[in-house]
C-alpha positions in Angstrom: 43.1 -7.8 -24.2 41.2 -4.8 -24.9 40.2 -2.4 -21.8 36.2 -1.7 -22.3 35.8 2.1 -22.9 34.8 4.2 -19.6 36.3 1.4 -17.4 39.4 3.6 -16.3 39.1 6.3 -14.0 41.0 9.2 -13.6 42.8 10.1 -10.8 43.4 13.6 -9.6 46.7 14.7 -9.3 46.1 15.2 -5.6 45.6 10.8 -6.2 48.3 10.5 -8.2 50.3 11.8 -5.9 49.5 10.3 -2.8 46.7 12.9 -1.6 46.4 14.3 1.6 49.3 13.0 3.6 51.7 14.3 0.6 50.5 17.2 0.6 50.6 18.0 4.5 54.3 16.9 4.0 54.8 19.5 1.4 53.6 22.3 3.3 55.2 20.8 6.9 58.8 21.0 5.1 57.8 24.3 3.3 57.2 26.0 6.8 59.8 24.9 8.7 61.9 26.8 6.0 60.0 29.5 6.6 59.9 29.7 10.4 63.6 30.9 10.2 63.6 32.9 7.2 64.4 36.6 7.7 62.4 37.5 4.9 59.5 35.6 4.9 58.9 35.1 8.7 57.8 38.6 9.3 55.0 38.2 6.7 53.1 35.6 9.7 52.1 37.8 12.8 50.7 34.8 14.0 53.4 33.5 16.7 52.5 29.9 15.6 52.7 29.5 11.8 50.0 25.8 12.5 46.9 28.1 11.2 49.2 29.4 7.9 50.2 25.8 7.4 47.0 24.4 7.3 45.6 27.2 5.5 47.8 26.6 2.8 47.9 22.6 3.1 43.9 22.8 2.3 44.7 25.5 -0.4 47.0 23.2 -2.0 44.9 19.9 -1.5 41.8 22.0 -2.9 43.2 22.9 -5.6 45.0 19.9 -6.9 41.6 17.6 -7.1 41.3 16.9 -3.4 38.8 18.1 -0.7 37.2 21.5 -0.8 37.5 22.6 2.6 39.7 25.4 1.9 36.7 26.9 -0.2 33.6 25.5 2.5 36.2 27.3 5.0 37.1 30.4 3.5 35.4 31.2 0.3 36.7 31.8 -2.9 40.6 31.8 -2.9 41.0 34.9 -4.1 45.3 34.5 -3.6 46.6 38.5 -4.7 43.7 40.0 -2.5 44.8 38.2 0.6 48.5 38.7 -0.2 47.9 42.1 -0.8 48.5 43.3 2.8 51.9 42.1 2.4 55.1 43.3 1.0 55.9 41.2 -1.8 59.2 41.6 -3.9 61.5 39.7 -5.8 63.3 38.7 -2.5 59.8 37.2 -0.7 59.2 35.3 -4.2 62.9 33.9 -4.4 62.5 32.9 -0.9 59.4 31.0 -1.1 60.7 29.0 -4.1 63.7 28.2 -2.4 62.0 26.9 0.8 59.0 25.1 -1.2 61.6 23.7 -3.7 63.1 22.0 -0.2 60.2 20.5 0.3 59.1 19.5 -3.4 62.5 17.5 -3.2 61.9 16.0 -0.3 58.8 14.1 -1.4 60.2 12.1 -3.8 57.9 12.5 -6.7 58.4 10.9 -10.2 59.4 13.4 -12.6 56.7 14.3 -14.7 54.9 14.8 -11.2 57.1 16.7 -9.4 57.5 19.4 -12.5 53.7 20.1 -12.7 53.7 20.6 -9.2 57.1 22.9 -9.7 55.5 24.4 -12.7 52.4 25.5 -10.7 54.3 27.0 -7.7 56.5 29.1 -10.1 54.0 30.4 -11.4 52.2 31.1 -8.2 55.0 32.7 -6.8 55.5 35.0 -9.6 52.0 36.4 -9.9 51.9 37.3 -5.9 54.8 39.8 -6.7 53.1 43.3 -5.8 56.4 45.5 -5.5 59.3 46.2 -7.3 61.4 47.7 -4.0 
């Protein structure tokens, strides 16, 4: 049987991977790793990390294909800019990708999923780097 042309749609990867609830998982695991890190924990003056979390969660959701309430919210990302107040080093960026590799982990992903996902957040990590000390 031969599938007419145009009759498939194509799911987001925010879809694919089961959208919004997955992603609020994500980020939920991410900063619970967080809230007891020595080095990342100072980075949130806020005394509740909620408003960081769901910052992030619509970052995330935005930019996989989902909602763009991050965007309506906020206005262009613009990811170095607001890091920039922050100390950034190697140690921040290792300890960000050992917290959010907890929670990538935990969501059970297939493969080919989970390492686009992976893929992205290295790379993320990496360019918020803004000192070497």
């Amino acid at each position: 049987m031969e599938i007419p042309r145009g009759s498939l749609s194509q799911q987001t990867f925010f879809e694919q991977v089961g959208g919004e609830q997955t992603f609020r998982r994500l980020v939920r695991r991410f900063y619970e790793g967080v809230a007891g890190d020595p080095v990342l924990r100072p980075m949130y003056p806020e005394e509740d990390l909620g408003p960081a979390e769901e910052r992030l969660a619509l970052f995330l959701m935005q930019y996989w294909g989902g909602p763009r309430t991050y965007s309506d919210d906020r206005g262009h990302p613009r990811l170095r800019m607001r890091h920039a107040p922050f100390r950034v080093d190697r140690a921040a960026h290792d300890a960000w990708l050992r917290h959010m590799g907890d929670a990538v982990g935990e969501l059970g992903l297939e493969p080919a999923l989970e390492k686009q996902l992976w893929d992205y957040l290295v790379y993320a990590a990496a360019s918020m780097i803004n000192t070497d000390g």
